[in-house]
Backbone as JSON Lines, residues from 0, in Angstrom:
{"i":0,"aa":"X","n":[108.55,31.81,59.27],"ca":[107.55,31.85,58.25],"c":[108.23,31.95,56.89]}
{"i":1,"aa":"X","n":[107.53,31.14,55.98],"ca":[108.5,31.19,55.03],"c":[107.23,32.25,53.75]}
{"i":2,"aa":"X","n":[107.98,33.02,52.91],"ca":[107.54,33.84,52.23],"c":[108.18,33.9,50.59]}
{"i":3,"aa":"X","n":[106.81,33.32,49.95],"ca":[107.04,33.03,48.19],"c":[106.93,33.76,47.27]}
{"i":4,"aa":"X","n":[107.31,34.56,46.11],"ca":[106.97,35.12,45.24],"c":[105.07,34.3,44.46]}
{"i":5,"aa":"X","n":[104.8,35.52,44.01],"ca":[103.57,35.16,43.44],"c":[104.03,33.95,42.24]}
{"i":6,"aa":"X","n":[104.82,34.12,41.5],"ca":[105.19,32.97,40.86],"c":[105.64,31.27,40.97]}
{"i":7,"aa":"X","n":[106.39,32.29,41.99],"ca":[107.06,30.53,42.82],"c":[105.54,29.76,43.0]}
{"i":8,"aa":"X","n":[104.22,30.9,43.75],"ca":[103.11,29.66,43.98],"c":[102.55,29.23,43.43]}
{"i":9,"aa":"X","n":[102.76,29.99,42.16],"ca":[101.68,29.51,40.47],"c":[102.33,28.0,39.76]}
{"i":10,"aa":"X","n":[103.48,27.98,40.12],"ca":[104.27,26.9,39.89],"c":[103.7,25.53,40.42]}
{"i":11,"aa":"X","n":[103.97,26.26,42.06],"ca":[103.49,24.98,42.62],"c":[101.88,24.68,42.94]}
{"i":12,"aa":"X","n":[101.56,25.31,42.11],"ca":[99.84,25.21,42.28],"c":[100.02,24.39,40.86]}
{"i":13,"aa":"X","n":[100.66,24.7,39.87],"ca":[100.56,23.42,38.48],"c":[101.23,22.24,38.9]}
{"i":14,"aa":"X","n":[101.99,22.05,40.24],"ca":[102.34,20.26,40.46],"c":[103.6,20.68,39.85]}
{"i":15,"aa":"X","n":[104.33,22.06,39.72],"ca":[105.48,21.75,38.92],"c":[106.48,21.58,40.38]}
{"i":16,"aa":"X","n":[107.63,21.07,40.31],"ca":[108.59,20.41,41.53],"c":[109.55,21.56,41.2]}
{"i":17,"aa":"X","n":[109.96,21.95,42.48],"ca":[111.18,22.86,42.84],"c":[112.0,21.93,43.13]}
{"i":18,"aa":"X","n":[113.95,22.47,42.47],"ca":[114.93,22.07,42.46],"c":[115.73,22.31,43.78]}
{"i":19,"aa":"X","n":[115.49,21.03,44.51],"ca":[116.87,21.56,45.98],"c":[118.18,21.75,45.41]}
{"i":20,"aa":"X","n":[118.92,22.38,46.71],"ca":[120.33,22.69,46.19],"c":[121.11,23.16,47.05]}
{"i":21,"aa":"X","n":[122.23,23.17,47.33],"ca":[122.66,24.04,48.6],"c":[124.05,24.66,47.7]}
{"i":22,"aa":"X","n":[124.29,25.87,48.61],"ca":[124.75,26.43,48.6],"c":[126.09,26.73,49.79]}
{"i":23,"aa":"X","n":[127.3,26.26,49.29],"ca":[128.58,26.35,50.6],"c":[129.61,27.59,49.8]}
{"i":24,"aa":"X","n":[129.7,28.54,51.1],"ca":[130.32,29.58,51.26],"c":[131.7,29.12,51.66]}
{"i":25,"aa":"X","n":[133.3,28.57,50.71],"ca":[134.59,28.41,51.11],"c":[135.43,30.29,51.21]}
{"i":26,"aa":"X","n":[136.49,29.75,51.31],"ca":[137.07,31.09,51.2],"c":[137.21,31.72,49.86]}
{"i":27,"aa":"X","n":[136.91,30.64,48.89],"ca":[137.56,31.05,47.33],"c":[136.21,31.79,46.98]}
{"i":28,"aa":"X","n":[134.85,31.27,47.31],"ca":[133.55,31.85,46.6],"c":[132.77,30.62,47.09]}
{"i":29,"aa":"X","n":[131.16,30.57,46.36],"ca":[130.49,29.95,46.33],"c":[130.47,28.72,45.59]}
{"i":30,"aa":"X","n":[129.83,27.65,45.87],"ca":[129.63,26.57,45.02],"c":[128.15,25.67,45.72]}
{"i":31,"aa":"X","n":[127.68,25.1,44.15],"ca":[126.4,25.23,44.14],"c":[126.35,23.81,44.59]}
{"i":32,"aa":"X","n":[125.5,22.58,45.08],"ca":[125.28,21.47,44.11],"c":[124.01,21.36,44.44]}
{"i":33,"aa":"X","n":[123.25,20.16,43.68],"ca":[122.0,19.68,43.44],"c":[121.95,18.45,43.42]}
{"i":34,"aa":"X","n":[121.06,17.62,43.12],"ca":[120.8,16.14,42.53],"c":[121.0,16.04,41.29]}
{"i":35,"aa":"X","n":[121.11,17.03,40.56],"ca":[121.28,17.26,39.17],"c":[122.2,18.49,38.5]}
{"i":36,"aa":"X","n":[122.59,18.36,37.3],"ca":[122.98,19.99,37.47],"c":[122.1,20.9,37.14]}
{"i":37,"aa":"X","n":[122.72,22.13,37.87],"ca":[121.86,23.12,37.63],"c":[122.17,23.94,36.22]}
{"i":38,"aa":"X","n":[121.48,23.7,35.37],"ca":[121.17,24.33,33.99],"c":[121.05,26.13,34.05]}
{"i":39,"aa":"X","n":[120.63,26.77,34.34],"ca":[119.94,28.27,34.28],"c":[119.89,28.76,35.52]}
{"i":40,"aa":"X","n":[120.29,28.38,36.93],"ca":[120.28,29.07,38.29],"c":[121.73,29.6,37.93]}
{"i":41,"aa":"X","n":[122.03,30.63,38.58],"ca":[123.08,31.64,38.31],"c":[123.24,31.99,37.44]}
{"i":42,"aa":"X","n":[122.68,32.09,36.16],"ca":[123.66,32.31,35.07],"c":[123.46,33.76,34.99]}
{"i":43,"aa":"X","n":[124.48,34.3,34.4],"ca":[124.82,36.3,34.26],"c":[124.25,36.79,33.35]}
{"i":44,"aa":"X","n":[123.94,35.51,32.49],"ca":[123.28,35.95,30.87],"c":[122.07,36.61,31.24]}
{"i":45,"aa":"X","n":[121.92,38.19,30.54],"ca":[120.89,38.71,30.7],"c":[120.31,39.86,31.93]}
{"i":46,"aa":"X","n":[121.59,39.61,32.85],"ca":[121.41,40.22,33.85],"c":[122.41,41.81,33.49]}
{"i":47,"aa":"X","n":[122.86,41.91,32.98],"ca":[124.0,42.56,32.83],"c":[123.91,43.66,32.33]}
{"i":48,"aa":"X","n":[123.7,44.87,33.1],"ca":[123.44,46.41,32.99],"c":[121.82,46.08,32.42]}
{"i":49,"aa":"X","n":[121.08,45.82,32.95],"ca":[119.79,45.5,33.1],"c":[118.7,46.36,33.39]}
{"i":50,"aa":"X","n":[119.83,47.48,33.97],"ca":[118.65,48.96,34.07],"c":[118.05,48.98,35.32]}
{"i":51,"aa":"X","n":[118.0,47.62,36.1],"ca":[116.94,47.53,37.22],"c":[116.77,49.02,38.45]}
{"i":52,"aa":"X","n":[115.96,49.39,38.69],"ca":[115.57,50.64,39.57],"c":[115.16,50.15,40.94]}
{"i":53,"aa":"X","n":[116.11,50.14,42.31],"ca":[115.8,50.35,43.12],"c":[114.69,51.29,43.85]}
{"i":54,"aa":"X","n":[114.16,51.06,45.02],"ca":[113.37,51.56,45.7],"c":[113.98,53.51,45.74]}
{"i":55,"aa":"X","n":[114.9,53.21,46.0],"ca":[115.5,54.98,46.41],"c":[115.96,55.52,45.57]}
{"i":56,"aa":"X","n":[115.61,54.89,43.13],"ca":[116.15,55.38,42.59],"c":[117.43,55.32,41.89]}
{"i":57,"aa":"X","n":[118.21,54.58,42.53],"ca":[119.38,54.68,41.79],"c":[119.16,52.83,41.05]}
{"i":58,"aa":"X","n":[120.27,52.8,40.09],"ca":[119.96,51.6,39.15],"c":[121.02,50.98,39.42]}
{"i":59,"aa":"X","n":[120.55,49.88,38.97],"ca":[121.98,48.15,39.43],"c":[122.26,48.06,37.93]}
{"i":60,"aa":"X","n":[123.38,46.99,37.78],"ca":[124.12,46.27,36.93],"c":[123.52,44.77,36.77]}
{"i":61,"aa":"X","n":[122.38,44.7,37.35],"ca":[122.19,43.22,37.73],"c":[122.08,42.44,38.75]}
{"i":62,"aa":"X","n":[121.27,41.5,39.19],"ca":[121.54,40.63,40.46],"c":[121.98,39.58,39.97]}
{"i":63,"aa":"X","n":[122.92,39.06,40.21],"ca":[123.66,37.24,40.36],"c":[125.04,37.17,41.14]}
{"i":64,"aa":"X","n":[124.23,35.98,41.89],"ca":[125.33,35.33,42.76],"c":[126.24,34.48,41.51]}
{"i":65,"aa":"X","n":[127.74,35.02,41.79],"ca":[128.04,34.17,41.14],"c":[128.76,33.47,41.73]}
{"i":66,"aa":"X","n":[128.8,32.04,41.36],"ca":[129.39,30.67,41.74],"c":[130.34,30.35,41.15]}
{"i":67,"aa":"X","n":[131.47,29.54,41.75],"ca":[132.4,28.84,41.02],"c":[132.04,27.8,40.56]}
{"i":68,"aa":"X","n":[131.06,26.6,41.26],"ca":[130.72,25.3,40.29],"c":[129.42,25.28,40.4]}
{"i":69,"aa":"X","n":[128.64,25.02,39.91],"ca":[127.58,24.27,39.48],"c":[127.36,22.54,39.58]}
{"i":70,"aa":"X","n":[127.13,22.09,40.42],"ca":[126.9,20.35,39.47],"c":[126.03,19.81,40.53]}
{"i":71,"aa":"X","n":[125.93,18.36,39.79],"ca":[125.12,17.58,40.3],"c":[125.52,16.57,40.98]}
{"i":72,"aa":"X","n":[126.26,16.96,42.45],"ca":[126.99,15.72,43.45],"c":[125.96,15.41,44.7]}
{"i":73,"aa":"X","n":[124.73,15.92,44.18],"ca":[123.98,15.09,45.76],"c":[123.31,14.21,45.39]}
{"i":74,"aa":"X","n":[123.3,13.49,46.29],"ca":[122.75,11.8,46.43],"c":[121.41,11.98,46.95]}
{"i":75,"aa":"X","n":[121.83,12.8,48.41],"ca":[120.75,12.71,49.43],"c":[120.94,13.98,50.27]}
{"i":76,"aa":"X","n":[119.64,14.82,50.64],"ca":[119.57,16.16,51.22],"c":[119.25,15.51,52.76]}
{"i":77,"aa":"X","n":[118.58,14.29,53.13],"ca":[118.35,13.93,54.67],"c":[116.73,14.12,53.99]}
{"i":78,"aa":"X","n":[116.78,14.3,55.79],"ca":[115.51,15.45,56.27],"c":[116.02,15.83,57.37]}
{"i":79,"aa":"X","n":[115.1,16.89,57.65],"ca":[115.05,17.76,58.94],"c":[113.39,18.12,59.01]}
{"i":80,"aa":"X","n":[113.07,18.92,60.03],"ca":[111.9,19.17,60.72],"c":[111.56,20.23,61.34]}
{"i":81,"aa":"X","n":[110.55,21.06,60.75],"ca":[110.29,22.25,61.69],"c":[109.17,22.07,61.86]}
{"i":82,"aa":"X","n":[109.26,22.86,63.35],"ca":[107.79,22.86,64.32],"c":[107.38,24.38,64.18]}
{"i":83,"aa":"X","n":[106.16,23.89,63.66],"ca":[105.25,24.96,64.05],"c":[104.72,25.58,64.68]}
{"i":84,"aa":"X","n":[104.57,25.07,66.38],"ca":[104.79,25.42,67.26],"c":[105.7,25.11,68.3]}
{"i":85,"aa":"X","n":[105.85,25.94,69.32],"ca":[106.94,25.42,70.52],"c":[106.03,24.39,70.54]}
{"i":86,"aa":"X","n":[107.16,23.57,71.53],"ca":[107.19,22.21,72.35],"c":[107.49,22.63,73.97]}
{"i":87,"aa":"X","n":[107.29,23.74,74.17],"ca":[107.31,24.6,75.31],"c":[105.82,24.88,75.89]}
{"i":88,"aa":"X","n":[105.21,24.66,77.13],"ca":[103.89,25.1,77.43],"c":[103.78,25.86,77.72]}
{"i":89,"aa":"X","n":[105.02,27.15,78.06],"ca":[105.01,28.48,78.26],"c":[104.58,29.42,76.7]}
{"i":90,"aa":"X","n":[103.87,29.94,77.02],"ca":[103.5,30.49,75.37],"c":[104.44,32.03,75.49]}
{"i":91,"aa":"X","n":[104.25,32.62,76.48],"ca":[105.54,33.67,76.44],"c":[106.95,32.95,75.94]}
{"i":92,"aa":"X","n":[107.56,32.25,76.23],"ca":[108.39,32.01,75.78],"c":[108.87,31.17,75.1]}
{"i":93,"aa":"X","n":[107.96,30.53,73.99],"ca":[107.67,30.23,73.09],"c":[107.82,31.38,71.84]}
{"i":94,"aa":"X","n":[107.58,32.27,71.99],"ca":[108.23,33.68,71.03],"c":[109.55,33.9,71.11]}
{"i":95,"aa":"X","n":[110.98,33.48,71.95],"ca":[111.63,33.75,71.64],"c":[112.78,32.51,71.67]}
{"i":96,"aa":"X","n":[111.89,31.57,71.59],"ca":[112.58,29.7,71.69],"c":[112.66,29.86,70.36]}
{"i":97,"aa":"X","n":[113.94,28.98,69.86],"ca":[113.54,28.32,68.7],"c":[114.06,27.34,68.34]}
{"i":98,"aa":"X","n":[113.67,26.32,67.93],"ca":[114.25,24.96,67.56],"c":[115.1,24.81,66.65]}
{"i":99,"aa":"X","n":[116.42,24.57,66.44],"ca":[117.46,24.3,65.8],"c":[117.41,22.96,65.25]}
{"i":100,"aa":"X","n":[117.57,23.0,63.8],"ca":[117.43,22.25,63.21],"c":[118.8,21.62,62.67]}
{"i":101,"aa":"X","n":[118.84,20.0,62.59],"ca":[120.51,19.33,61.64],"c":[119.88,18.76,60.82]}
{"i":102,"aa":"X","n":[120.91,18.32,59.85],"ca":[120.75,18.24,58.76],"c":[121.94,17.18,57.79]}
{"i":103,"aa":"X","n":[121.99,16.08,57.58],"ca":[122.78,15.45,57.12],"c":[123.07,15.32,55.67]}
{"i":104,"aa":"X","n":[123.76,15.85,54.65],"ca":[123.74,15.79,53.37],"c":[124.28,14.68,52.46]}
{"i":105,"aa":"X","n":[124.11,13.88,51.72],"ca":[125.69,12.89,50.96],"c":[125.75,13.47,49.8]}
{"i":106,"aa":"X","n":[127.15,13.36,49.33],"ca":[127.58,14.05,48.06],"c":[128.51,12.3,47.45]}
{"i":107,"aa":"X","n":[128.13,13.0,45.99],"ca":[128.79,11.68,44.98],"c":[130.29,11.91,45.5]}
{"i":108,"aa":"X","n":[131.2,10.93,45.8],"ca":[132.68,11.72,46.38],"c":[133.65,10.32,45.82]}
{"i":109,"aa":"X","n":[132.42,9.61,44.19],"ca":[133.47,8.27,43.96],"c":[134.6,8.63,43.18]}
{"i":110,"aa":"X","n":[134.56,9.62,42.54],"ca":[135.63,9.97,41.45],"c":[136.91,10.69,42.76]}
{"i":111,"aa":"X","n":[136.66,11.12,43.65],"ca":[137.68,11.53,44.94],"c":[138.28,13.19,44.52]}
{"i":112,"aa":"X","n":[136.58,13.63,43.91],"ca":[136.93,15.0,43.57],"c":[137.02,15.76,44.85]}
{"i":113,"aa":"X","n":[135.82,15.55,45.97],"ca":[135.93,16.34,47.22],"c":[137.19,16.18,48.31]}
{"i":114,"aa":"X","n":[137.84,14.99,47.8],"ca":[139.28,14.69,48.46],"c":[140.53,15.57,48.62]}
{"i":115,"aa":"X","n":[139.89,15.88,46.78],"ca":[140.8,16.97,46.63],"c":[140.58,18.38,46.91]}
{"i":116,"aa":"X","n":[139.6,18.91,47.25],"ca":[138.81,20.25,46.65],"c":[139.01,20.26,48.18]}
{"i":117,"aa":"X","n":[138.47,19.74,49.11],"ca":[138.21,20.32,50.45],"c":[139.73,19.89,50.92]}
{"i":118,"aa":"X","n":[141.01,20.17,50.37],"ca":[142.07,19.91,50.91],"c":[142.99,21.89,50.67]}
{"i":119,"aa":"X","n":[141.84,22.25,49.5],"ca":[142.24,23.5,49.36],"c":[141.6,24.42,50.06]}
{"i":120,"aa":"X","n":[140.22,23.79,49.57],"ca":[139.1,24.51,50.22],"c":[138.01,24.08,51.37]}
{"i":121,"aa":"X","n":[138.7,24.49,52.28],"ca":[138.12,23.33,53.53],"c":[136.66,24.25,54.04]}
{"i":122,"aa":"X","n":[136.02,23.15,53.9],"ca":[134.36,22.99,54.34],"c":[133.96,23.06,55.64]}
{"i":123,"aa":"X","n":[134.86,22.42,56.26],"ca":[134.35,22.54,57.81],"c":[134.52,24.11,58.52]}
{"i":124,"aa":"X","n":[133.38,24.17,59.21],"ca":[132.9,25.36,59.3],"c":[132.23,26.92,58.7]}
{"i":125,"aa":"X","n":[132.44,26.29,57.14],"ca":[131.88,26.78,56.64],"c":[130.17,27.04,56.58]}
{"i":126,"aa":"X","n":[129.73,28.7,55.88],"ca":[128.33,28.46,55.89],"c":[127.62,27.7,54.76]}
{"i":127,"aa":"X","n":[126.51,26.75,55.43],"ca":[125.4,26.34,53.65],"c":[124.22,26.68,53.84]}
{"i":128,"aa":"X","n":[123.96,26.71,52.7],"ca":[122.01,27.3,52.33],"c":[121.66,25.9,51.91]}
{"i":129,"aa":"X","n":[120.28,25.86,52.46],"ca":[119.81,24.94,51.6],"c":[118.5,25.79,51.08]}
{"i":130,"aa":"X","n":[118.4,25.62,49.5],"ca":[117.33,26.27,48.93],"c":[116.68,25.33,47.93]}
{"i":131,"aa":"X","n":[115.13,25.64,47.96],"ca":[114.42,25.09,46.66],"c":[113.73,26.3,45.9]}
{"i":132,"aa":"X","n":[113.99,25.72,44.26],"ca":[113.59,26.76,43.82],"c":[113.83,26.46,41.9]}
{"i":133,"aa":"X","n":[113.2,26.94,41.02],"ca":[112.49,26.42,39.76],"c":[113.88,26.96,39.15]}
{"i":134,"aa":"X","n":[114.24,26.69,38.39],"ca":[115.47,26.97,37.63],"c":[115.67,28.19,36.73]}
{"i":135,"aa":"X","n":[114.43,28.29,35.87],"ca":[114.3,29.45,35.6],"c":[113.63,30.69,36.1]}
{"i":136,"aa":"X","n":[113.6,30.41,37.45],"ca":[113.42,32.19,38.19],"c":[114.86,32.45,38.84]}
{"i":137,"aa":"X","n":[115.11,33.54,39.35],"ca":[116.38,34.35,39.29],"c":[116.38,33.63,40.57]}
{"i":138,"aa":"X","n":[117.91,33.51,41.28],"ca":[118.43,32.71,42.22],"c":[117.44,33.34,43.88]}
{"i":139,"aa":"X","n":[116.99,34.71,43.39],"ca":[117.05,35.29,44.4],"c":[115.13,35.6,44.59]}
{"i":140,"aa":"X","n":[114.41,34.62,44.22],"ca":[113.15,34.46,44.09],"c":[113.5,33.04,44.94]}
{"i":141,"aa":"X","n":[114.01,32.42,44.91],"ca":[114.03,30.79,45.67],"c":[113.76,30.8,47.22]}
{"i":142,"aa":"X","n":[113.39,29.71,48.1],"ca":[112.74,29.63,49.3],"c":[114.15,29.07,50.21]}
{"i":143,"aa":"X","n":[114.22,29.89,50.5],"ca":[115.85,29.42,51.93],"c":[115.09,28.81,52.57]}
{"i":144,"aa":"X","n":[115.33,27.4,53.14],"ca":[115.22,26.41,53.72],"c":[116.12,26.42,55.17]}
{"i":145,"aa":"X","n":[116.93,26.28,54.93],"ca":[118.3,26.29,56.24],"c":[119.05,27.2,56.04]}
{"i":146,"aa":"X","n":[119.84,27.59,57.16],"ca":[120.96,28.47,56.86],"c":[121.79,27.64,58.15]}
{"i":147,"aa":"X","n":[123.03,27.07,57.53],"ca":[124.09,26.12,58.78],"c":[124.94,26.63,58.71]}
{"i":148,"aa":"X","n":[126.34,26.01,59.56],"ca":[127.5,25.76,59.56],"c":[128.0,24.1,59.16]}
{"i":149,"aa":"X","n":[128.82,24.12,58.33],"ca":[128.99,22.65,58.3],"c":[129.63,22.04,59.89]}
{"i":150,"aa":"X","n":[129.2,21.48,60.3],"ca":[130.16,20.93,61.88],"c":[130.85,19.48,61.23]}
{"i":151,"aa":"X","n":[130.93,18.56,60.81],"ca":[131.25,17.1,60.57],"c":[131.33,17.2,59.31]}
{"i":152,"aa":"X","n":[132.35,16.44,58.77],"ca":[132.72,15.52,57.64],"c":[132.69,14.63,57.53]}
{"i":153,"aa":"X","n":[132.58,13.41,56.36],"ca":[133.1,12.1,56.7],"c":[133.55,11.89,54.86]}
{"i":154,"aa":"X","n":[134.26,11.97,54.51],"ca":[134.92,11.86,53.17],"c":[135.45,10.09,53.12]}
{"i":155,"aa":"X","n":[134.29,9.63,52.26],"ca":[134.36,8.34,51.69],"c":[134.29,8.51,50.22]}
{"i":156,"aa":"X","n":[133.87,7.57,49.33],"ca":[132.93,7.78,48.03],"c":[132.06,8.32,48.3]}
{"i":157,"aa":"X","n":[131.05,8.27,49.62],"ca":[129.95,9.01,49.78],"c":[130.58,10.21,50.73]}
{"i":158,"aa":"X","n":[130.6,11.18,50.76],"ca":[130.79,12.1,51.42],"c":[129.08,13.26,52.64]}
{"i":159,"aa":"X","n":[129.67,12.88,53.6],"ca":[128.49,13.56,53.92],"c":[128.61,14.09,55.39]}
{"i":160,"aa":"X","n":[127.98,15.58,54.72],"ca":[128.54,16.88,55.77],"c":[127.42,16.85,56.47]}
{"i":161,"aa":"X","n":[127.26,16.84,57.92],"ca":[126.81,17.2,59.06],"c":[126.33,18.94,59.37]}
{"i":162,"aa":"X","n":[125.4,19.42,59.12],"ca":[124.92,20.76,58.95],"c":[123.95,20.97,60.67]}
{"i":163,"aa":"X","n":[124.58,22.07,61.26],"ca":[123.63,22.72,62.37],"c":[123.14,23.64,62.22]}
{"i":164,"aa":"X","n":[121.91,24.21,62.21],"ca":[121.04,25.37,62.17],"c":[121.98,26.46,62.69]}
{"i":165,"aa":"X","n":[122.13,27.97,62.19],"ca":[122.91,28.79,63.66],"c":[121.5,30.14,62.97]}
């Protein structure tokens, strides 16, 4: 079940479009990409000794993920598919089935930046998010979509990672 901030739905009740994006966990840190770049998702500005008050009282410094890149290298997110219900006629066990979802991504790879980058920082097996979500709400208001492992590569100009549900 997926679960939205009251804002996120006011958004999409005005027809306004949420920004996909994923998110890959290397060993160095995070890195973002999109179809575009992302302008205002992560940024620290503003977050910073912020005062915020937890539930039990004590206060944060801020929430942000921070990322090493930002940009705009996707072409194409696929699709994938979730069922709403099993495909199981057992309804008991149908509560504890669940359908695993893949997921095929392409990334811009003509300049032969990922040639280089995943030679330091290798992707395979790494975890990705895929998230949508409005640019200016905080990273951590956005709707997680997937959570994978990358399994496959294929590093051309088009680059495109092979993602399994875990």
């Amino acid at each position: 079940m997926y679960r939205i901030t009251l804002e996120f739905h006011k958004r999409l009740s005005r027809n306004e479009k949420p920004v996909p994006y994923i998110l890959i966990q290397t060993h160095m840190g995070f890195r973002a990409y999109a179809g575009k770049e992302l302008s205002r998702v992560f940024d620290v500005e503003g977050l910073i000794a912020d005062g915020s008050i937890t539930a039990d009282g004590s206060e944060t410094a801020g929430v942000s993920l921070g990322v090493l890149e930002k940009s705009g290298r996707v072409l194409s997110f696929g699709s994938f598919e979730r069922a709403l219900q099993s495909r199981r006629s057992d309804v008991l066990a149908a509560y504890s089935s669940k359908q695993l979802q893949h997921l095929s991504i392409q990334l811009n790879n003509a300049d032969r930046y990922f040639s280089r980058l995943i030679a330091t920082e290798p992707f395979l097996g790494r975890p990705l998010w895929l998230f949508s979500g409005f640019e200016s709400m905080p990273q951590q208001t956005h709707l997680s979509r997937l959570r994978g492992i990358i399994t496959e590569i294929t590093v051309m100009p088009i680059m495109i990672l092979q993602v399994e549900e875990r």
